[in-house]
Structures are given as C-alpha cells and as structure tokens.
Biopython code that builds the backbone (N, CA, C, O; Angstrom):
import numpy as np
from Bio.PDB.StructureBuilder import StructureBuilder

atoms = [
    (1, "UNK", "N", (212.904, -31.838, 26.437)),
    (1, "UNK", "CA", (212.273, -30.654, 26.993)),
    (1, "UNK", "C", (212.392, -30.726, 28.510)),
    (1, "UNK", "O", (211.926, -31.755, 28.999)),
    (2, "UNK", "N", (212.990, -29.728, 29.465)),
    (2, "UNK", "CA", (213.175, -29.881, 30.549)),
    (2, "UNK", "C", (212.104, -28.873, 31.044)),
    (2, "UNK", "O", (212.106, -27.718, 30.616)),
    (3, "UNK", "N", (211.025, -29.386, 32.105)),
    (3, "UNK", "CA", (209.959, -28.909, 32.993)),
    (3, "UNK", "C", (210.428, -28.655, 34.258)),
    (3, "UNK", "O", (210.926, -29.525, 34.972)),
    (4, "UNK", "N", (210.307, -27.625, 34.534)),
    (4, "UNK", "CA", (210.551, -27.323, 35.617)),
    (4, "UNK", "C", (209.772, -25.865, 36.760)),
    (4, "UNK", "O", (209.709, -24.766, 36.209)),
    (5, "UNK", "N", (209.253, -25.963, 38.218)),
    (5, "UNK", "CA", (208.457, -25.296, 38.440)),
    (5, "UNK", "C", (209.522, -23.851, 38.885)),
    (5, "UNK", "O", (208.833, -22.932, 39.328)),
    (6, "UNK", "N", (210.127, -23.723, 38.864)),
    (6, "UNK", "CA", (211.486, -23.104, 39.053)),
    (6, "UNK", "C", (211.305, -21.734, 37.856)),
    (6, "UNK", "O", (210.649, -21.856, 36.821)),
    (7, "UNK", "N", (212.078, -20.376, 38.289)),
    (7, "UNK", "CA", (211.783, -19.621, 37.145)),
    (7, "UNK", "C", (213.433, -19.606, 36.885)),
    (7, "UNK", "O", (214.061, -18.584, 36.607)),
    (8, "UNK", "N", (214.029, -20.980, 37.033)),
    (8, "UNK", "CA", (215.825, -20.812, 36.808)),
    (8, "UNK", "C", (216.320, -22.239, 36.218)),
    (8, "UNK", "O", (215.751, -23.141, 36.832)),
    (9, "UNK", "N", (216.808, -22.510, 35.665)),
    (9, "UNK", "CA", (217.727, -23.922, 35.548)),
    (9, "UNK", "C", (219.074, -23.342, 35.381)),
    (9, "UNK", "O", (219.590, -22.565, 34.578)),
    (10, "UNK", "N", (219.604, -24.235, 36.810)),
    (10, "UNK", "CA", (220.671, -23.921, 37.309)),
    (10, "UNK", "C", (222.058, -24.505, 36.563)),
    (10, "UNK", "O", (222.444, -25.651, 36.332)),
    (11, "UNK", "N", (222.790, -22.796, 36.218)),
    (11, "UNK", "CA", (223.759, -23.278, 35.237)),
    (11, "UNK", "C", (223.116, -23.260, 33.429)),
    (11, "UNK", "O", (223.578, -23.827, 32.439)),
    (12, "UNK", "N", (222.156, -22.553, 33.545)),
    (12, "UNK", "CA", (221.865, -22.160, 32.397)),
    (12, "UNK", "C", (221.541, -20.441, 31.910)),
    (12, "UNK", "O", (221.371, -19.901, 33.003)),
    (13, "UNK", "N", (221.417, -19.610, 31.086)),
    (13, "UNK", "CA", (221.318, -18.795, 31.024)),
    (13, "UNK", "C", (220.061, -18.743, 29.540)),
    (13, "UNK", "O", (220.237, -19.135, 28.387)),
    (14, "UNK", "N", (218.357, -17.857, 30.418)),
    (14, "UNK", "CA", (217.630, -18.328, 29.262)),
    (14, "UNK", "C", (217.191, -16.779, 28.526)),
    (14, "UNK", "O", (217.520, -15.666, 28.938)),
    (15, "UNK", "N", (216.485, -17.052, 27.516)),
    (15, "UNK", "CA", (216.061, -16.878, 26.680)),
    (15, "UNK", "C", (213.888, -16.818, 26.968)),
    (15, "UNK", "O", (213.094, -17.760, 26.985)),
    (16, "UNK", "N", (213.694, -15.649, 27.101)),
    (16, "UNK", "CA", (212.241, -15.940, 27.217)),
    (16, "UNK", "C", (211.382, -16.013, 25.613)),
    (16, "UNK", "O", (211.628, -15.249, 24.680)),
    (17, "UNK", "N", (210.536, -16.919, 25.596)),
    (17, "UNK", "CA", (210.185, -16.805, 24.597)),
    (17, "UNK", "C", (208.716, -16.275, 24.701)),
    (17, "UNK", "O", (208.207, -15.559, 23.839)),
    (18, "UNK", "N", (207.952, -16.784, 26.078)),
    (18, "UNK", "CA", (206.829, -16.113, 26.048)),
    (18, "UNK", "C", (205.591, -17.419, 26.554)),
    (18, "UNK", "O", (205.857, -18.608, 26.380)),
    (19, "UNK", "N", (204.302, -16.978, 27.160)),
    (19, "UNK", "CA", (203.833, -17.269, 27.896)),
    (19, "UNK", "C", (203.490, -19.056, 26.835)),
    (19, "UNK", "O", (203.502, -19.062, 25.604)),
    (20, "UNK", "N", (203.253, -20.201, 27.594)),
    (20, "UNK", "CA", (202.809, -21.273, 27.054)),
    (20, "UNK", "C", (201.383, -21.942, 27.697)),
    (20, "UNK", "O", (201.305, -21.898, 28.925)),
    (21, "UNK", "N", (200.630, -22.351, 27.205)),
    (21, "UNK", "CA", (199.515, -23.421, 28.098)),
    (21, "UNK", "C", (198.753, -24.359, 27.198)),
    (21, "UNK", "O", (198.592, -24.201, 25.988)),
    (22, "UNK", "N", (198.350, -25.255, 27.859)),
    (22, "UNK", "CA", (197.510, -26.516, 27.461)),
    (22, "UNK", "C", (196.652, -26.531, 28.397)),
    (22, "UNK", "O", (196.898, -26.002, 29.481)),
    (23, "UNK", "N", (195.328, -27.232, 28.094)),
    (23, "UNK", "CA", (193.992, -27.111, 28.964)),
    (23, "UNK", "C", (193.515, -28.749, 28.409)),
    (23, "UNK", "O", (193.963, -29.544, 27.582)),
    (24, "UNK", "N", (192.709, -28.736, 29.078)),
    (24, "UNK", "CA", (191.727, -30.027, 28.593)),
    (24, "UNK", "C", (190.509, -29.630, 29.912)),
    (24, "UNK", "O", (190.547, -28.763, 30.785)),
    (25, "UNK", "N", (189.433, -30.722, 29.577)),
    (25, "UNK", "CA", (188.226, -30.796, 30.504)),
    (25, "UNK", "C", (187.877, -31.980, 30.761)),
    (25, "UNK", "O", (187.586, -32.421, 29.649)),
    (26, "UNK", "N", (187.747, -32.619, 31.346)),
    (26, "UNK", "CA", (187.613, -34.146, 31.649)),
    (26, "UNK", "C", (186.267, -34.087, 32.768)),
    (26, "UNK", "O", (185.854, -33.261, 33.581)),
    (27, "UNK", "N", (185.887, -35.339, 32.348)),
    (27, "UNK", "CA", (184.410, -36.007, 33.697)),
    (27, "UNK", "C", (184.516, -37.244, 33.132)),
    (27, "UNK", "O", (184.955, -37.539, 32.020)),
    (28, "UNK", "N", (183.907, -38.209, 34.320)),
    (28, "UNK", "CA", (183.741, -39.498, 34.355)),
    (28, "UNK", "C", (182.426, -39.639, 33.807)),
    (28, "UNK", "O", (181.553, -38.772, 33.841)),
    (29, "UNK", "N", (182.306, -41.093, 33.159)),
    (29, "UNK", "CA", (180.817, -41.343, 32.880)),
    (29, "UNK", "C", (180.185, -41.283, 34.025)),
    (29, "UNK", "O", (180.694, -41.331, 35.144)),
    (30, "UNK", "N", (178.419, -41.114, 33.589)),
    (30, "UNK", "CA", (177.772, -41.392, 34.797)),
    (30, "UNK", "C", (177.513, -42.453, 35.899)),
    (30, "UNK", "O", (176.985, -42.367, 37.008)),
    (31, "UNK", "N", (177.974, -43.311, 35.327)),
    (31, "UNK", "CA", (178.688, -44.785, 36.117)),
    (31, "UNK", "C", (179.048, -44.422, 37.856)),
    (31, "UNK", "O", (178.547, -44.366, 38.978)),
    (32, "UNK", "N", (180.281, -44.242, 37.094)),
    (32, "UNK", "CA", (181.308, -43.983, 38.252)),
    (32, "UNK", "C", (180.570, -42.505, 38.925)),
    (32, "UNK", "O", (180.276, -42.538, 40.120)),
    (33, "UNK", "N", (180.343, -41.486, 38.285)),
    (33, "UNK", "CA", (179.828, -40.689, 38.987)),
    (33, "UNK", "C", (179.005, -40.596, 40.253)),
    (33, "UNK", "O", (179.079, -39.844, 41.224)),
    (34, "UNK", "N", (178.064, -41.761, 39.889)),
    (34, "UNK", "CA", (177.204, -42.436, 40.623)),
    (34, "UNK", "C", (178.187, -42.837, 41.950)),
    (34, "UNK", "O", (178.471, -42.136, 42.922)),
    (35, "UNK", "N", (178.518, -43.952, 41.693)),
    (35, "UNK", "CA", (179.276, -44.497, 42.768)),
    (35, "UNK", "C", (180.086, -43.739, 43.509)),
    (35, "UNK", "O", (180.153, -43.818, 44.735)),
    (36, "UNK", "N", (181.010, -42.651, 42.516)),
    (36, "UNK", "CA", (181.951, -41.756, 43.467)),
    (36, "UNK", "C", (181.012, -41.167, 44.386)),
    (36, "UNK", "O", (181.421, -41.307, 45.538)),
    (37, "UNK", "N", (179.411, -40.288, 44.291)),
    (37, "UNK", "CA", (178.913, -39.909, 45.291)),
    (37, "UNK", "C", (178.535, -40.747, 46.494)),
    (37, "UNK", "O", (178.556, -40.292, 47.638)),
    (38, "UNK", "N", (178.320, -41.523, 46.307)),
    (38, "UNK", "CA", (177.967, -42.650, 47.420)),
    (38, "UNK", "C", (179.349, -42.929, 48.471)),
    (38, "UNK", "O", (179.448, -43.353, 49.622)),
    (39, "UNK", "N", (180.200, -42.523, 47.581)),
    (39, "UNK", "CA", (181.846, -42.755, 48.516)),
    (39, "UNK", "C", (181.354, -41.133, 49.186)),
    (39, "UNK", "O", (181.603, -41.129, 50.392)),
    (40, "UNK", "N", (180.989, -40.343, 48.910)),
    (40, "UNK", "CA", (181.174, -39.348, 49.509)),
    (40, "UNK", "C", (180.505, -39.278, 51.143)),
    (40, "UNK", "O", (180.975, -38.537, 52.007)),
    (41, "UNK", "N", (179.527, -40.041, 51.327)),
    (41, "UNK", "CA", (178.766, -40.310, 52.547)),
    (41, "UNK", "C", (179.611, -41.089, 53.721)),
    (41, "UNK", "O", (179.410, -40.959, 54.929)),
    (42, "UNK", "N", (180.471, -41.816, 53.185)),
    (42, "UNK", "CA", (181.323, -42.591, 54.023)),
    (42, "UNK", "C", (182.662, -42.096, 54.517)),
    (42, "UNK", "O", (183.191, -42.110, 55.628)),
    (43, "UNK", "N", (183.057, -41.631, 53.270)),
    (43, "UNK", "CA", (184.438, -40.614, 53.072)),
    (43, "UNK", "C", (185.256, -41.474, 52.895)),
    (43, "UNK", "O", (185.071, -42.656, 53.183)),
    (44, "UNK", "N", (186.631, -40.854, 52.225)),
    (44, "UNK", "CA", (187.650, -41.858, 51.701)),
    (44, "UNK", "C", (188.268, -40.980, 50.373)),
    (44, "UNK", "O", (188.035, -39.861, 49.915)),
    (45, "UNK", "N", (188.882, -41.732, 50.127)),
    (45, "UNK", "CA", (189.981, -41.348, 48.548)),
    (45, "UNK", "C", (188.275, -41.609, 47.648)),
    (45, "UNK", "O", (187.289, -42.338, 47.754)),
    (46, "UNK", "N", (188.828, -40.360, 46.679)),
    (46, "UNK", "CA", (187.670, -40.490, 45.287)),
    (46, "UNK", "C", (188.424, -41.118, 44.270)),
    (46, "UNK", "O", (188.799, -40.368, 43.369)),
    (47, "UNK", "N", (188.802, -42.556, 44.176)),
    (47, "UNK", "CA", (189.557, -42.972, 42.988)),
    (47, "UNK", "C", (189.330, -42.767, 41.905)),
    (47, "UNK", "O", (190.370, -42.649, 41.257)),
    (48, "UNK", "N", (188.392, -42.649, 41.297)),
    (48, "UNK", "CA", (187.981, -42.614, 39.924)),
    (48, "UNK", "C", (188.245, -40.831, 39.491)),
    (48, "UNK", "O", (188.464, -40.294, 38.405)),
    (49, "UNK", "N", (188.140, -40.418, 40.537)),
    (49, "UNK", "CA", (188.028, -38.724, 40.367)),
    (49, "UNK", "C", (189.538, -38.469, 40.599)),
    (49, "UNK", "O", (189.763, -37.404, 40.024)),
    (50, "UNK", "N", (190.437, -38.827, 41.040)),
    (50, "UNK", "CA", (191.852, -38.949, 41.464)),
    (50, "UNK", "C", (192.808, -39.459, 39.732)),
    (50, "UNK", "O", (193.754, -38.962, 39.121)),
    (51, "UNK", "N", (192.128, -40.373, 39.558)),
    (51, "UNK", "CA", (192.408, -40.582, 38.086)),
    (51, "UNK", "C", (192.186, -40.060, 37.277)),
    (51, "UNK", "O", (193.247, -39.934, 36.665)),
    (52, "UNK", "N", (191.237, -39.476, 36.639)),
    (52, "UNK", "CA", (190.535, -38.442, 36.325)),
    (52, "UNK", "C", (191.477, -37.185, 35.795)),
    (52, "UNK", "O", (191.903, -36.800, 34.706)),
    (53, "UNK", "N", (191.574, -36.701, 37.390)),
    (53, "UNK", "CA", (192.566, -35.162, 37.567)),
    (53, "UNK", "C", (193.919, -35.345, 37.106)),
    (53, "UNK", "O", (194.580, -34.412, 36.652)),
    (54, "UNK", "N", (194.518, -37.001, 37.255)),
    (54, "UNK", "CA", (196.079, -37.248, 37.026)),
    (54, "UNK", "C", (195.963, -37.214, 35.770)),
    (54, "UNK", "O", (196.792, -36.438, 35.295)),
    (55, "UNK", "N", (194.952, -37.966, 34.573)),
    (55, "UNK", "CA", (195.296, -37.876, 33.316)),
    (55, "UNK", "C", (194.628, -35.984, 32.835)),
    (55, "UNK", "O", (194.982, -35.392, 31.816)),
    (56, "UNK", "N", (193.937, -35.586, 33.582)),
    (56, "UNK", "CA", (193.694, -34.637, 32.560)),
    (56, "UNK", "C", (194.649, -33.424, 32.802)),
    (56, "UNK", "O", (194.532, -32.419, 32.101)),
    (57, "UNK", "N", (196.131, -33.550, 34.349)),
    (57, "UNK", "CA", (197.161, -32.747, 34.253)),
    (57, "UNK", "C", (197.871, -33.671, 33.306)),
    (57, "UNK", "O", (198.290, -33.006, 32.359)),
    (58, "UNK", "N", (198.143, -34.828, 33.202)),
    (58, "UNK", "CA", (198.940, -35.295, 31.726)),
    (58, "UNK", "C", (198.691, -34.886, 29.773)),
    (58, "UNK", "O", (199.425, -34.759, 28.793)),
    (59, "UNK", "N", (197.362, -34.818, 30.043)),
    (59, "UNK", "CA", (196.622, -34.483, 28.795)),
    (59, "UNK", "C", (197.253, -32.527, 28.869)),
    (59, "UNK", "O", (198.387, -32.240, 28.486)),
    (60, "UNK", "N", (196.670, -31.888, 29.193)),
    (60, "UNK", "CA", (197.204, -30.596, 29.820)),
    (60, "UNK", "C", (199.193, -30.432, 29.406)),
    (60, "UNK", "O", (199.842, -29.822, 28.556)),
    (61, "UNK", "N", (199.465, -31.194, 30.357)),
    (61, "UNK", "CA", (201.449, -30.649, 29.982)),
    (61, "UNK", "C", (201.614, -31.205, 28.800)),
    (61, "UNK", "O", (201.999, -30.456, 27.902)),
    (62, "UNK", "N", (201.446, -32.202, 28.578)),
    (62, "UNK", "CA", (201.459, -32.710, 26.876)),
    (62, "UNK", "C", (201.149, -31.646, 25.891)),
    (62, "UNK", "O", (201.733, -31.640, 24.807)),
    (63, "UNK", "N", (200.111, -30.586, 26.250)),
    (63, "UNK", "CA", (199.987, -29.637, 24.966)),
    (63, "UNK", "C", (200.513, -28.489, 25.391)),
    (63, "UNK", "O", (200.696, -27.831, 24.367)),
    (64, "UNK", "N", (200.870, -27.855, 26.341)),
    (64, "UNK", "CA", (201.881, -26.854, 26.908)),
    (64, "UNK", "C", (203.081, -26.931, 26.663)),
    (64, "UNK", "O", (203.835, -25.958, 26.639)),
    (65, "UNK", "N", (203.506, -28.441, 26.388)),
    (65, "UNK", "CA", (204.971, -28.638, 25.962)),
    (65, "UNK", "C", (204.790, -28.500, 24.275)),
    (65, "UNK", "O", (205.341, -27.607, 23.632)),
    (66, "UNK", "N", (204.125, -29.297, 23.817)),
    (66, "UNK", "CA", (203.564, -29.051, 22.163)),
    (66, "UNK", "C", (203.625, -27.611, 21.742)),
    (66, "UNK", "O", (203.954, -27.455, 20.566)),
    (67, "UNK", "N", (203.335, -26.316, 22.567)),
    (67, "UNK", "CA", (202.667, -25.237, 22.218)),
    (67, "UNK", "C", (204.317, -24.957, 22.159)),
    (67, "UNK", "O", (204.875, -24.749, 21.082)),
    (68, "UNK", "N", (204.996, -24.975, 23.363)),
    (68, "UNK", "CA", (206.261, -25.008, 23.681)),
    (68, "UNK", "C", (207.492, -24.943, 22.403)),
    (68, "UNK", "O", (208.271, -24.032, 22.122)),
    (69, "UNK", "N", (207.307, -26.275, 21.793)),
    (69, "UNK", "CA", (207.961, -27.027, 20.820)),
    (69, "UNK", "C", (208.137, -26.228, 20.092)),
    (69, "UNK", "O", (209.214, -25.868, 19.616)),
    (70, "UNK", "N", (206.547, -25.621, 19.793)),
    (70, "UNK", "CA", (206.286, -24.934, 18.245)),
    (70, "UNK", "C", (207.108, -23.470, 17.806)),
    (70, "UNK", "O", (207.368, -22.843, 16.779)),
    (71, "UNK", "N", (207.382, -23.341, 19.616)),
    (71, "UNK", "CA", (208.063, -21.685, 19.765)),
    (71, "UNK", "C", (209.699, -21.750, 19.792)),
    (71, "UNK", "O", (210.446, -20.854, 20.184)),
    (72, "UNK", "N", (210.046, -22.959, 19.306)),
    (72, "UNK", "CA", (211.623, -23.651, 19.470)),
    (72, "UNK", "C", (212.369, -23.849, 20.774)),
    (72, "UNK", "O", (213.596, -23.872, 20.868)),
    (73, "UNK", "N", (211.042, -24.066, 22.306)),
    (73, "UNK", "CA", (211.812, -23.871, 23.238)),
    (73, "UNK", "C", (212.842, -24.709, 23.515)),
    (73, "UNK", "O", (213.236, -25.594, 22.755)),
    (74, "UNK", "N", (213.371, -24.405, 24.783)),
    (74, "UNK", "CA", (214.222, -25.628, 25.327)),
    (74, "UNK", "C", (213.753, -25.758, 26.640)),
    (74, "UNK", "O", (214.555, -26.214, 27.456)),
    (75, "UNK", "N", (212.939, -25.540, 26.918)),
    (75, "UNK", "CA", (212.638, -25.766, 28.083)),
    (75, "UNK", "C", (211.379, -24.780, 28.307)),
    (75, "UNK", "O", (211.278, -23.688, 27.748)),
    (76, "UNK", "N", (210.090, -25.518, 29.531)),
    (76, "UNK", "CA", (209.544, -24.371, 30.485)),
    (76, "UNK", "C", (209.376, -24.223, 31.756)),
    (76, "UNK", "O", (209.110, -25.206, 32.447)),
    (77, "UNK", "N", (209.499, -22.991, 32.291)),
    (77, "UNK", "CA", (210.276, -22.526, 33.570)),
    (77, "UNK", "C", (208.689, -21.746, 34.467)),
    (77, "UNK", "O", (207.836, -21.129, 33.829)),
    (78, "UNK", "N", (208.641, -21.887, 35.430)),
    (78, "UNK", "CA", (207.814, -21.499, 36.304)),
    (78, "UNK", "C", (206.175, -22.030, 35.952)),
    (78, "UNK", "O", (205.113, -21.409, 35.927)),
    (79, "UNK", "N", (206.525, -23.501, 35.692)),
    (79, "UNK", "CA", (204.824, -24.234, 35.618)),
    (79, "UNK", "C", (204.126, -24.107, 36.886)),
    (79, "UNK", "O", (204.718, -24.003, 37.960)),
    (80, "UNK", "N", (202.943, -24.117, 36.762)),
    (80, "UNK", "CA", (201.940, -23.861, 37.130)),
    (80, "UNK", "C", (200.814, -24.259, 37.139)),
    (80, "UNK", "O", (200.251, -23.234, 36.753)),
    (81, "UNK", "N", (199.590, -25.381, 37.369)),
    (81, "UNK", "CA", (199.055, -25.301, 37.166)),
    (81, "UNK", "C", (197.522, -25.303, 38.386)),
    (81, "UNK", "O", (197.492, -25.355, 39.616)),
    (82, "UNK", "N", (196.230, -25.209, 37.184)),
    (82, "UNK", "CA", (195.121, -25.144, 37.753)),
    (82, "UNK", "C", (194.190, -25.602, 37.726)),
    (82, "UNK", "O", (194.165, -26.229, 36.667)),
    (83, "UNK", "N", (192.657, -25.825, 38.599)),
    (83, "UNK", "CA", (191.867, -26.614, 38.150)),
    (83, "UNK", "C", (190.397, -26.050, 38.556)),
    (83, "UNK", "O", (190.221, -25.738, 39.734)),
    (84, "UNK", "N", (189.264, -25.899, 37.557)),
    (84, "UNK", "CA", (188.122, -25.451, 38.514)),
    (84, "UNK", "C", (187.082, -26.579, 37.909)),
    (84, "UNK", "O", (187.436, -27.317, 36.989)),
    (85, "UNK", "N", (185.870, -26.647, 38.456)),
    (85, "UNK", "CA", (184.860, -27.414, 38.206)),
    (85, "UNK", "C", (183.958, -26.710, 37.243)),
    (85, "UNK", "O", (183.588, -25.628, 37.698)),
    (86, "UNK", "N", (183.536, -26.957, 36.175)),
    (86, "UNK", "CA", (182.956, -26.987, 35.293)),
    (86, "UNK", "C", (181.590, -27.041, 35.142)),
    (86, "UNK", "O", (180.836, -26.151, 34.750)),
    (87, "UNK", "N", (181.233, -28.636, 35.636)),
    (87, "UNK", "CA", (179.923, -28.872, 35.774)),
    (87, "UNK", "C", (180.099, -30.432, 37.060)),
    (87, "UNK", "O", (181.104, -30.973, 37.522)),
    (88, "UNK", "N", (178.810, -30.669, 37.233)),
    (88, "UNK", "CA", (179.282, -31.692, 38.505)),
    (88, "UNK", "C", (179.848, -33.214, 37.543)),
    (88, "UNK", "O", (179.355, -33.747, 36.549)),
    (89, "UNK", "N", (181.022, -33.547, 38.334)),
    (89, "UNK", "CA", (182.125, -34.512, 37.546)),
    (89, "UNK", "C", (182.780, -34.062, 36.566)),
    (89, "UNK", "O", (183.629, -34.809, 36.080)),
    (90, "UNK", "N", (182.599, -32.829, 36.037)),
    (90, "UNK", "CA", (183.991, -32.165, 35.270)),
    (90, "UNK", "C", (184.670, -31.252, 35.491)),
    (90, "UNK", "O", (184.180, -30.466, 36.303)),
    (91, "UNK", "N", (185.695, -30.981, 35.081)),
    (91, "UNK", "CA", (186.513, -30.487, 35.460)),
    (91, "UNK", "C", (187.618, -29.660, 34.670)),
    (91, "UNK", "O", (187.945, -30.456, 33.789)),
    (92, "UNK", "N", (188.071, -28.972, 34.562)),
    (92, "UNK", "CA", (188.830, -28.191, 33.472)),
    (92, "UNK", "C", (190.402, -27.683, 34.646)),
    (92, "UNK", "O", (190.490, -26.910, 35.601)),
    (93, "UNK", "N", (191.500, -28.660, 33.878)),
    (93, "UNK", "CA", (192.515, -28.524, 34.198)),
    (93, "UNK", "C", (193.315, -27.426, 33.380)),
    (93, "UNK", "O", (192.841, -27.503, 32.246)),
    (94, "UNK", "N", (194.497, -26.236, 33.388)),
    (94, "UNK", "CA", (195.037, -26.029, 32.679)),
    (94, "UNK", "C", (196.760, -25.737, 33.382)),
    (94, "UNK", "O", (197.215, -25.066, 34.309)),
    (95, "UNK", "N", (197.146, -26.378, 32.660)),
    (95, "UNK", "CA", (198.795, -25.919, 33.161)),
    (95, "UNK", "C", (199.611, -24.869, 31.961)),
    (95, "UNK", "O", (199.420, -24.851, 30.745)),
    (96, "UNK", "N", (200.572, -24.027, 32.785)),
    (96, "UNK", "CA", (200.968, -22.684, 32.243)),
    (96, "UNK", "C", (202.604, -22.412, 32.448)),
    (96, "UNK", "O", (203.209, -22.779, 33.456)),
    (97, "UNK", "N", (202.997, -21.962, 31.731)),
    (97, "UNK", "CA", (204.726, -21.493, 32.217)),
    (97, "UNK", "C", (204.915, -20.653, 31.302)),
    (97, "UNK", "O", (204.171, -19.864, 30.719)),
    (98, "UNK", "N", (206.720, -21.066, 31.183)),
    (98, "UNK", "CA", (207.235, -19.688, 30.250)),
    (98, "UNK", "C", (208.132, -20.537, 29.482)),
    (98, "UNK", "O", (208.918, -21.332, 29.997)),
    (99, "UNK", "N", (207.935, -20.269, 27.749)),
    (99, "UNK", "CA", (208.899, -21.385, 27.324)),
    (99, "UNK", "C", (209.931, -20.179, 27.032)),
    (99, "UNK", "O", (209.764, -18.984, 26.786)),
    (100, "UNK", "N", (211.092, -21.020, 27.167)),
    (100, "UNK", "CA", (212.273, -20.889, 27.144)),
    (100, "UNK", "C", (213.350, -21.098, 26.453)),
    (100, "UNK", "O", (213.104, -22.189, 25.939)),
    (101, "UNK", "N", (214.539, -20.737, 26.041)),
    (101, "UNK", "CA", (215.335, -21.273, 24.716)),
    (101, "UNK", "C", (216.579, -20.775, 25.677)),
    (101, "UNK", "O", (216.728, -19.743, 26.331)),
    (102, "UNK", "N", (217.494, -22.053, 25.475)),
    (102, "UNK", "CA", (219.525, -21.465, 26.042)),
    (102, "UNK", "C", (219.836, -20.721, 25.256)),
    (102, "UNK", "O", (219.890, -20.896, 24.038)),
    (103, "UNK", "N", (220.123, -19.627, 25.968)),
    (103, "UNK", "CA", (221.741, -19.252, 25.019)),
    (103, "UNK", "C", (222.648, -19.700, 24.964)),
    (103, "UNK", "O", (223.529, -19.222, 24.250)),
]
sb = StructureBuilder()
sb.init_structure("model")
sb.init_model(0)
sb.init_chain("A")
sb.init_seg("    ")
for serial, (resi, resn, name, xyz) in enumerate(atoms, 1):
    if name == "N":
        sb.init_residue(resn, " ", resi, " ")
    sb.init_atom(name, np.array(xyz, "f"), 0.0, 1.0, " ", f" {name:<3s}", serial, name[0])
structure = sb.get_structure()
C-alpha cells in the first residue's frame, strides 16, 4: 500500500475509489498525567504525551489503510491528518485520504 500526502503518484494514473479514515482516542494513565503537568511549570518536551500522539497517529493509519484494503485500493493519496483534545490527557487523533486503485 503506497501512502502518500500528495493527491498524485508520479507515473501513475488513478482510479478514485472514495473517501478513507481511521480514528482512535488515546490518554495516559493518571500516573504520568500527573507528572507530565508538573513538566509543564518548568517547560520542556512532554514525553509521555509525545508518545502518546506517535502511537495513536500509528493506531489511526493502520485502520485508514485497513478501511483502504477493504475498497481494493492501491494506494492513498492526499493524507491528512488531525487531532483535538477530548478530555484533559486525551486525545482523539484521526487520519483521512482518498483510496485509490491503478489503472
């Protein structure tokens, strides 16, 4: 499956099949929550919250490509994605494109 943020792969000629997305919602236990605020007084990288956002855009393209699959693409073209806050420490990622099939 070729991803790409591009609405072209060059040297190909596509096929729209129609809009795709995967979502997830992710937060840290209250643990880390804890601690990430206390980083906030000092300032710095939010690691735990940085990790967080990286797996829940992985969790996210993983089912955009799945949704993808199901529509026989070969590809999706003009990804996208987004993120808003939910509740405090969560977060709701969703990434979006256009799956695609060669002619």
């Amino acid at each position: 499956m070729i991803l790409v943020n591009t609405d072209y792969i060059t040297g190909k000629e596509l096929e729209m099949l129609g809009l795709v997305r995967g979502s997830t919602i992710q937060s840290k236990h209250v643990g880390k929550d804890i601690l990430q605020s206390f980083k906030t007084l000092v300032g710095g990288e939010l690691k735990s919250y940085n990790e967080m956002m990286n797996e829940a855009r992985a969790i996210a393209t993983k089912r955009m490509v799945a949704e993808a699959e199901e529509l026989g693409a070969d590809a999706v073209v003009n990804i996208r994605y987004s993120s808003s806050s939910i509740m405090q420490g969560a977060a709701e990622v969703i990434a979006y494109g256009t799956a695609v099939k060669f002619k």
